[in-house]
N, C-alpha and C positions, 0 to 999 in steps of 0.2 A: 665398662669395667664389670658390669655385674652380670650383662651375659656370657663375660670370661669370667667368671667366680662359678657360676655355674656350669660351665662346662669341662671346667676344671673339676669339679662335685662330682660330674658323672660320668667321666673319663673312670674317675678314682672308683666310684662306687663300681662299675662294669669290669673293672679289673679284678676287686677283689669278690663279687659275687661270680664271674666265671671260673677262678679258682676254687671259691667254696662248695658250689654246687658239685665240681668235679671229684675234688680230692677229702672234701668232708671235714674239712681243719683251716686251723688259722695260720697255719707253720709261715705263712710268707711274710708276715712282720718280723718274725726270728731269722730272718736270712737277710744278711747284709745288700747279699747282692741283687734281691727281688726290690729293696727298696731303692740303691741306686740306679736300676731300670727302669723302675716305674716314673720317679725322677726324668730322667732323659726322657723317655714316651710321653708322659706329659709335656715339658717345654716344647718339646719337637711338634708335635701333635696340635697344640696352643698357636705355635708361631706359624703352622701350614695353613689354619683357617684365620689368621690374621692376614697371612700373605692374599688369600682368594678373597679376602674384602667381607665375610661375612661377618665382623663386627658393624658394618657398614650399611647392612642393609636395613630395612626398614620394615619392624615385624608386618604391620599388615600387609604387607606385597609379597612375603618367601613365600614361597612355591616351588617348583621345580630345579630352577638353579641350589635355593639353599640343600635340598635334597640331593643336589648333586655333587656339589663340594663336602657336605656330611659323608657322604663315600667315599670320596678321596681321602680325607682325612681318617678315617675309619682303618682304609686299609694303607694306607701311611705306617697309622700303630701298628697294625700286625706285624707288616714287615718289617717294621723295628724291634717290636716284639720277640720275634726269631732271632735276629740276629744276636739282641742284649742278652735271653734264654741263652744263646750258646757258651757266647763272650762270658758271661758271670755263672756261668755250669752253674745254673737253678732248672728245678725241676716244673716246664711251664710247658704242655704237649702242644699238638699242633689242633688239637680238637680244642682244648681252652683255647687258643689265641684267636680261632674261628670266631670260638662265644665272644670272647673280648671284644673282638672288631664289631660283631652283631650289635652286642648290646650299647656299645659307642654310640655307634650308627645310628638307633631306635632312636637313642635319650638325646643325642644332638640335634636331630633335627626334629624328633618329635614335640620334646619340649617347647618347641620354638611356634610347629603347628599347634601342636595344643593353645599356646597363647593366643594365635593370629586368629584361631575358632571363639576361643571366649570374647577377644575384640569385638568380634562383627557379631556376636550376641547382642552384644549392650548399643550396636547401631543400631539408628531407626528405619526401620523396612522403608521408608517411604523416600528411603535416598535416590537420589538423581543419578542411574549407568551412566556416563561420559564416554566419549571418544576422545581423545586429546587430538589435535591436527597440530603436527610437528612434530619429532623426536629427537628435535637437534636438542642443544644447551640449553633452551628454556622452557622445550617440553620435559625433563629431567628434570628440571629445578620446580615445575608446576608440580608435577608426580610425587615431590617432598613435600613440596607445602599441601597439599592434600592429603600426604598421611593421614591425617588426625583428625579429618572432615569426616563429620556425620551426612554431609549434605550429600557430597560429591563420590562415584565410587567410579573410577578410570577404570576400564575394561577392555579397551585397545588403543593403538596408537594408530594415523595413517598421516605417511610421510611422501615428499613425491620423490625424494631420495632414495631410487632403487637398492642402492648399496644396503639400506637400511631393511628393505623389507624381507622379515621373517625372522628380525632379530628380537631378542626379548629386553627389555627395559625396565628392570626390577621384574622380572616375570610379565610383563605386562609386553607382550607382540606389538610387531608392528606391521602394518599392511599397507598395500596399495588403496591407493586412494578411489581409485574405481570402484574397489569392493564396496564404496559406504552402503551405497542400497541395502546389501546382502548383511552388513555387518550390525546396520542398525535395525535390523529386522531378528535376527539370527542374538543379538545379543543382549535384545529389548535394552534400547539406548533411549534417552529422552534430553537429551543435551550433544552439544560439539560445542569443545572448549579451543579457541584458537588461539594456537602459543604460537604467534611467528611474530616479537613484537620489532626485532631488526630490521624486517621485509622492507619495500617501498610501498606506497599507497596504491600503487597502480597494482603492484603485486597482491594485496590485499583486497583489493576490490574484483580481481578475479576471481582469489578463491569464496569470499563472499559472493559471487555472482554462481558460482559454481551449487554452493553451499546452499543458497535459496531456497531452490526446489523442492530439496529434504524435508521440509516443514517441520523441522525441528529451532527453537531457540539457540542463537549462537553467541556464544557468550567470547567477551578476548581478555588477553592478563597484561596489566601495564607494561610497562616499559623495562627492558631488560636489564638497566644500570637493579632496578629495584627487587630485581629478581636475586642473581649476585649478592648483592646485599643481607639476601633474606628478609629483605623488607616485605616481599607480598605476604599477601594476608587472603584469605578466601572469599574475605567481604569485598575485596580488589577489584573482584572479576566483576567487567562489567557488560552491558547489551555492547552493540558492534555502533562504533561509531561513525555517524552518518558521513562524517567527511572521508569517514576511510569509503563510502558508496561513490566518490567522487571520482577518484581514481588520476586525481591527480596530486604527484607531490610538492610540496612549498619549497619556492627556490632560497638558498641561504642568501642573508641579508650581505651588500656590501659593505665592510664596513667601513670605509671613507664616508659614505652616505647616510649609515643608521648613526653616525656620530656625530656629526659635521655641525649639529644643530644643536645639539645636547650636552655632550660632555663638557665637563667643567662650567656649563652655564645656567642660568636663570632659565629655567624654563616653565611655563605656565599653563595648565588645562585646563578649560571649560565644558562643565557638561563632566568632570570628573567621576562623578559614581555611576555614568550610564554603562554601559554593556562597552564603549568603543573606546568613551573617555577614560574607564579604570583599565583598561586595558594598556593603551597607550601611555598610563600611569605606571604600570609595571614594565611595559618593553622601554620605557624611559628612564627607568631605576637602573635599570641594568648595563644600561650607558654611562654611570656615574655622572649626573648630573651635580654641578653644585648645589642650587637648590629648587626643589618639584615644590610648584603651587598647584593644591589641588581647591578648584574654583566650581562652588556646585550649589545651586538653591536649596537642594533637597539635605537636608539637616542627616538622617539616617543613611544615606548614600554616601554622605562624605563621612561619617562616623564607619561604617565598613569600611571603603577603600583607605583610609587612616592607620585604622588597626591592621588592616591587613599586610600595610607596605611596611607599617613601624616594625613591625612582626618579622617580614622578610629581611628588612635593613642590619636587625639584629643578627638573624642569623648568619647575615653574609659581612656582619661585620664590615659594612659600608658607612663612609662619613659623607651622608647628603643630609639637609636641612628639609626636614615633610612639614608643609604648610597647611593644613586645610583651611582654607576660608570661606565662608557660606556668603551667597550675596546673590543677586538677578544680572544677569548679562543685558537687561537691558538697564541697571543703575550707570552710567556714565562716569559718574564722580566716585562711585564706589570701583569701580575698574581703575581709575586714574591713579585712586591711592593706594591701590591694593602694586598695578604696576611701577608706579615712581618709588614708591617707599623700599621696595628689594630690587630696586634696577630689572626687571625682566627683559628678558633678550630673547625671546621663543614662546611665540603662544602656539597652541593648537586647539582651533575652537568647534569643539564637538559638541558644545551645548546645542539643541534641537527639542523641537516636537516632530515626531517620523514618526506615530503611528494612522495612517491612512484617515482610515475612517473617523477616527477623535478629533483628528484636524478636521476634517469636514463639517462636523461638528460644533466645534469650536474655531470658526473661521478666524475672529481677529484676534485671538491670544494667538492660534501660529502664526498670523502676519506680525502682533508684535515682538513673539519670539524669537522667529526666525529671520526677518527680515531685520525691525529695527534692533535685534538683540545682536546680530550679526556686524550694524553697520555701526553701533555705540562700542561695542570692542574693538571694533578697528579704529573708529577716533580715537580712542584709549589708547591704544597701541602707538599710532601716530605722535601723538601728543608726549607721549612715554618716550619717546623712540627705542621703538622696541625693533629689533632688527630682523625676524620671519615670523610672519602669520602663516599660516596653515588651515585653509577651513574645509573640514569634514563632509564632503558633499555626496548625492547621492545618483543614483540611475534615475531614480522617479523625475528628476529634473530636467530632465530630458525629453522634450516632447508632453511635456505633463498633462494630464488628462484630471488631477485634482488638485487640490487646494493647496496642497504638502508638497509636493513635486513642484508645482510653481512659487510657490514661497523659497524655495531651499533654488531655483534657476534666481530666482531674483536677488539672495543672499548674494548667489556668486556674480551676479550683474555689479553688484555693489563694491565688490572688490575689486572686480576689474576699472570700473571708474575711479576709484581712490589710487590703484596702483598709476593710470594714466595725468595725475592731478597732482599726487606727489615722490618719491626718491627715497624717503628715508625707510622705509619699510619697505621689504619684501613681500608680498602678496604673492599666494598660489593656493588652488583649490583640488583637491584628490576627490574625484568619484569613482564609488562602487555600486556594488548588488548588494543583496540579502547576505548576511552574517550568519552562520550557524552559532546558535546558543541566544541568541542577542534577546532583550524583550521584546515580545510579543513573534517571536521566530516560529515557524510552523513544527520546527521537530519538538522542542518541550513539548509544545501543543497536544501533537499527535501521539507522542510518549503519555502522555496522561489520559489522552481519549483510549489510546491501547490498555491503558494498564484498569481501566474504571469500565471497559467492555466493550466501550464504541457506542454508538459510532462514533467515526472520524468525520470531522465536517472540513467540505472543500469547497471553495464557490465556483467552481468553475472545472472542467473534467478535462480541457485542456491547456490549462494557465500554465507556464513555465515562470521560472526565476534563476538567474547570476544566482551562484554560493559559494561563500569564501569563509576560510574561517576567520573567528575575531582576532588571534596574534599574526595571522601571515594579512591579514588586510591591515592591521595596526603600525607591524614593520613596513611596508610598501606605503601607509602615510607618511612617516617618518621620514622615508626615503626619499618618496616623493621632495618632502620640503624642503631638502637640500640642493632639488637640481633648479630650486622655483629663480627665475630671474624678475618676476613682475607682470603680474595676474594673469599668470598661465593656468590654464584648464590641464591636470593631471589624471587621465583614464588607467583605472587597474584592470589588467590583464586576470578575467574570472572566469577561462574554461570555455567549457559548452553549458547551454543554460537546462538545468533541470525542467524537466516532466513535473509538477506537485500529485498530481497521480500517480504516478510509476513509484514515487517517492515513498508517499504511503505503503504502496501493496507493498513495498520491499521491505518499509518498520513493520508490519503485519505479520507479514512470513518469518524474519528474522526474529520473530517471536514465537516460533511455535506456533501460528495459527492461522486461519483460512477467511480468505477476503466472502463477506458473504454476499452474493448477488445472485439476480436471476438464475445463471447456469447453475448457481452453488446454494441454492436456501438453508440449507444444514452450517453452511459457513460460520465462522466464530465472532468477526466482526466489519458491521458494514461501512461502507465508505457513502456517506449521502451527501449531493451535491445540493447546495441550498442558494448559488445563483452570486455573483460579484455584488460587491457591495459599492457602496459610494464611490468611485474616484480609482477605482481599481481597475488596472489594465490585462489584459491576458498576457502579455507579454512586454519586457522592462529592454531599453535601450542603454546605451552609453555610452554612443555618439553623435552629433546635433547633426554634423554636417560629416563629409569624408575625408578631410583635412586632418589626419592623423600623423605623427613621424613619431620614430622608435627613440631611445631615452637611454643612457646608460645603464638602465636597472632591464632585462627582457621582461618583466612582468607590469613594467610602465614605458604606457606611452603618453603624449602630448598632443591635446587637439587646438585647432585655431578661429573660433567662432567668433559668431556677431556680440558687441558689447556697445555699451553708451558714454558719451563724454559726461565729465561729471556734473558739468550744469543740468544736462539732460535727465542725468539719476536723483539728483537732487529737487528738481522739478515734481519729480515721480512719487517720490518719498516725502515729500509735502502735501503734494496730493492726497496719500494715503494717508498719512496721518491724520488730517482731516478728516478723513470716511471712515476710519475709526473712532477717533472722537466721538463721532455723531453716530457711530452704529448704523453707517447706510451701508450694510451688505450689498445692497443691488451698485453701489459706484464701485465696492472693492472688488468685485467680479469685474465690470467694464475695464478697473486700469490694470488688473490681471491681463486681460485681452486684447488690452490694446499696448501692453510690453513687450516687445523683442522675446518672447518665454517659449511661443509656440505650443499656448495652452492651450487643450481640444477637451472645454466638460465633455462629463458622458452624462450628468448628472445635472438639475436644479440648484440651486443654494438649497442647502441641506444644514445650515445653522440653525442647533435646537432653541435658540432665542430671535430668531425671526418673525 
C-alpha cells in the first residue's frame, strides 16, 4: 500500500510539473476536465503496474525488469493521456504528455532504485555472493527469505532445467549449471546455496558430488513443506547432510509392520535417552501407542527425551500415557514391577554399552551390561508375559574382534536359548552399522575437528563402516519386530559401506576448504592417521554365516546361525558371573573364547583395573 501511495504521489506531481514548466500557470485545477483525466490516468496507470506484479516485488532484487514495467506503465499514461486531452478538449500538447510520461517514468522506478542503493549501504561488505542451485519453487521462496539477509547476497541462479536458463528470477539470471566454474570466478561467489529440498537422496548426492570440487561451502534449506509455509529462517540453512553423501533413499515404512506392535499397546524402551532408544521413542509416538514406558538409568537422558515427547504429544494433540522411569536393566525386580504394574506388551531393549574402546576398558560393566542386563529383562519380560522383545543388536557382533561386539553376540546368544526354552514371548534381534548423528558417531566428531581447524583424527586410512540413519534404522527395528517368530536374527539392509577417509575429504571440501597433505602443505586442514585403537576392526560384517533369506520388508533380511540350548547358556552365564565377582579378567576373556561368538582379540586385556 505505501509503494501505491507513492506512486500515486508522483504520477500526480509529474503531471502537474510537466504542465507548469510548459504553460507557466496553474489553469489545470480550473478545468473540470484536466481533473477528471488525470483521475482516469491515474486508476489506469495504478491498476497496469498492479497487473505486471511490481507491487510484488522485493525492493532489494528490482533491477531491470522493474525498469521495464516503469516504461510500460509510463507510456500507458501518455497514451491515455492523448486520448482524455482530446475526449475532454483540454489544453495538454503533445510535448507535455512527452514530459509526463518522462518524468513518470524517472520517479517510478527511480524512487524504488534510490531505495534498493540506500539498502545495500546499510549491508555489511563482508556478505557472502551466493549462487542459489535451483530456480524452481524453492529457489524463489529461498530468494524471499533472503531479502532481508545481511549475510547472504544471491547473485545467480543455476538450474539443470534448460527451459530455465537465461530466465531472470527477481532479476536475478539463471544459468547452466556448467558455467559454475566461470560463474564463481567472474561473480566472486563464496557460497552455493542448495534449494532442491523435494529431490531424492541419490539425486542430491550427485549434485553434491558434482559440487565438491568447487571448494566452495555448500550450504541446503530444509524441507519444502517449511518453505511454503514461510517458516525458513536464514538461520535454517544448514552444512550438507552426510546422509544425503549416501546416496541412498530410505524405503517408506510398511505400515501393517511399523504398527503391528505398537498401536493401541503397552510398549516399553530400554536405553530410552540414548541416540536409538529416543529415537525409537518418537517413531513409536507416532504409532499412537497406548502407553510409551520410557526405561533409562541416566536421570538427564530421560528428563530430555520426557520433555521432548510431552512437547510433541501436545502439539499433536495425541492421548498416549509418557512414563519415564529411571532404573538399571540389570535390576530384575525393578523391571518386573515396572512391567506387571502397566501390563507391557512390547519391549525394545536398546539399553547398551557400544562405545569400543570404553568397553575395552571397562570389561565387566559391559559384560554386566550388556549381557546380564540383556538376559534380567528378558526374565522380566517372561515372567510379565510380555508378548515381543526386540533387542537392538549390532554389526560388531559379528565375528567380534573386541569385548563390545562379543558381549552384544552373547546378548543375542541369550535370547535365542530363552526363545528355544520357552513360548510365551516373542524373541527377535535386528542388527545394524553405524548410525549417523548417534554418540560418539565420527560426523559430529569431524564437524567439530573441521569447524576448531583440524586436524581430523582417523585410526586407520583405510577402515570402512555400514551408515544408516537413526529414524530409517529405528523404523526397520520396529519393523523388524513384527515379522520376529522366535529368536530370529534380523539383518538391515545398510547400502555399500563407506570409505571413513573419503568421508572426511568430502566434510572438508563441502566446507570450503582444502585437505592438507604432502601434495597440498598450503592445505587448510589435516587428516592425521593415529593407528586403530583397541578392539577396532577395519572393516564391520553382518553376517555370521550365508544363510540369509529376504523378509517382507526389502530392506530386511533374516539369518539362520549357531545358537545354544538353554542349559548350555545358562551354564555360561554362571560361569561368568562368577569371574565377575571375582574380577578375574583373564577367565572372562577364556569363556568369551570359548562361546559359540567367533571372537578373534586383536588386542590383550586392556581393563584399566587390571
Amino acid at each position: 500500500m505505501i509503494s501505491l501511495w507513492i506512486d500515486g504521489l508522483v504520477i500526480f506531481g509529474s503531471w502537474v510539473f510537466a504542465y507548469v514548466i510548459r504553460y507557466e500557470n496553474w489553469d489545470l485545477f480550473q478545468h473540470t476536465g484536466f481533473v477528471v483525466s488525470f483521475a482516469v490516468i491515474l486508476f489506469a496507470t495504478l491498476t497496469v503496474l498492479m497487473a505486471l506484479g511490481l507491487y510484488r516485488a522485493v525492493v532489494r532484487f528490482i533491477g531491470f525488469k522493474t525498469t521495464l514495467y516503469a516504461g510500460i506503465a509510463s507510456l500507458f499514461a501518455f497514451v491515455l493521456l492523448r486520448i482524455s486531452a482530446n475526449y475532454f478538449e483540454v489544453t495538454y500538447s503533445i510535448s507535455v504528455s512527452l514530459n509526463f510520461a518522462f518524468f513518470s517514468f524517472c520517479c517510478i522506478a527511480g524512487w524504488r532504485l534510490v531505495l534498493r542503493q540506500l539498502f545495500n549501504l546499510g549491508v555489511n561488505r563482508s556478505n557472502h555472493r551466493v549462487i542459489v542451485y535451483g530456480a524452481g519453487a524453492s529457489g524463489r521462496q529461498l530468494l524471499l527469505a533472503l531479502a532481508n539477509s545481511r549475510e547472504f547476497e544471491p547473485v545467480a541462479f543455476v538450474d539443470d532445467d534448460r527451459s530455465l536458463h537465461g530466465a531472470m528470477v527477481n532479476d536475478v539470471k539463471v544459468y547452466n549449471p556448467a558455467r559454475l566454474p566461470q560463474l564463481i570466478e567472474k561473480l566472486d561467489v563464496s557460497r552455493i546455496l542448495l534449494a532442491v529440498p523435494s529431490t531424492s537422496r541419490s539425486v542430491r548426492a550427485r549434485l553434491i558430488e558434482e559440487l565438491e570440487p568447487l571448494g566452495l561451502p555448500v550450504l541446503t534449506i530444509p524441507g519444502m513443506a517449511d518453505l511454503v509455509d514461510g517458516k525458513m529462517q536464514i538461520d535454517d540453512l544448514q552444512d550438507v547432510k552426510i546422509e544425503d553423501l549416501l546416496g541412498r533413499d530410505p524405503v517408506e515404512p510398511i505400515p501393517a509392520l511399523i504398527s503391528a506392535n505398537v498401536y493401541n499397546k503397552v510398549v516399553m524402551v530400554t536405553g530410552a535417552g540414548g541416540s536409538i532408544g529416543s529415537e525409537l521413542c518418537r517413531q513409536i509416538l507416532q504409532q499412537h501407542p497406548k502407553t510409551l514406558i520410557m526405561f533409562d538409568a541416566s536421570e538427564f537422558s530421560l528428563y530430555e527425551i520426557d520433555k521432548e515427547l510431552t512437547q510433541l504429544c501436545g502439539q499433536q494433540h495425541c492421548d498416549v500415557q509418557l512414563l519415564p522411569i529411571i532404573g538399571s536393566v540389570q535390576d530384575r525386580e525393578r523391571l518386573l514391577r515396572v512391567m506387571q504394574t502397566h501390563q507391557v506388551q512390547t519391549v525394545y531393549h536398546a539399553a547398551a554399552y557400544k562405545h569400543v574402546p570404553l568397553v575395552e576398558f571397562n570389561v565387566i560393566e559391559g559384560v554386566k551390561n550388556n549381557i546380564f542386563g540383556t538376559w534380567q529383562t528378558a526374565e522380566a519380560a517372561i515372567q510379565s508375559k510380555v508378548e515381543t522383545f526386540v533387542l537392538v543388536s549390532t554389526d560388531k557382533a559379528v565375528r567380534p574382534t573386541n569385548v563390545m561386539g562379543t558381549t552384544k553376540r552373547l546378548a543375542e546368544l541369550v535370547l535365542q536359548a530363552l526363545a528355544q526354552r520357552q513360548s510365551g514371548t516373542r524373541f527377535c534381534m535386528v542388527r545394524f552399522g553405524n548410525v549417523l548423528g548417534s554418540s560418539g558417531s565420527v560426523v559430529p566428531l569431524f564437524r567439530r575437528q573441521i569447524k576448531n581447524g583440524g586436524p581430523i583424527t582417523l585410526t586407520h586410512q583405510d577402515i570402512t563402516r555400514y551408515f544408516m540413519t537413526i529414524p530409517e534404522a529405528s523404523q526397520l527395528v520396529i519393523q523388524a519386530g513384527a515379522m520376529g517368530r522366535g529368536g530370529d536374527v534380523f539383518v538391515l539392509d545398510m547400502g555399500q559401506p563407506v570409505r571413513i577417509y573419503d568421508l572426511a575429504v568430502k566434510m572438508v571440501r563441502l566446507s570450503g576448504l582444502e585437505v592438507k597433505s604432502k601434495s597440498n602443505p598450503d592445505g587448510d586442514i589435516e587428516i592425521r592417521i593415529t593407528g586403530l585403537r583397541p578392539g577396532e576392526k577395519l572393516y564391520e560384517e553382518l553376517l555370521i554365516g550365508d544363510d540369509e533369506k529376504p523378509t517382507r520388508h526389502p530392506r530386511i533380511r533374516t539369518a539362520t546361525e549357531v545358537s545354544l540350548t538353554w542349559p548350555q547358556m545358562q551354564q555360561l552365564l554362571e560361569t561368568l558371573r562368577q569371574a565377575c565377582d571375582s574380577y578375574d579378567l583373564l577367565r572372562i576373556r577364556q569363556l568369551m573364547l570359548e562361546a559359540p561368538t567367533g571372537f578373534s582379540p586383536t588386542d590383550g586385556i586392556c581393563d584399566l583395573l587390571q
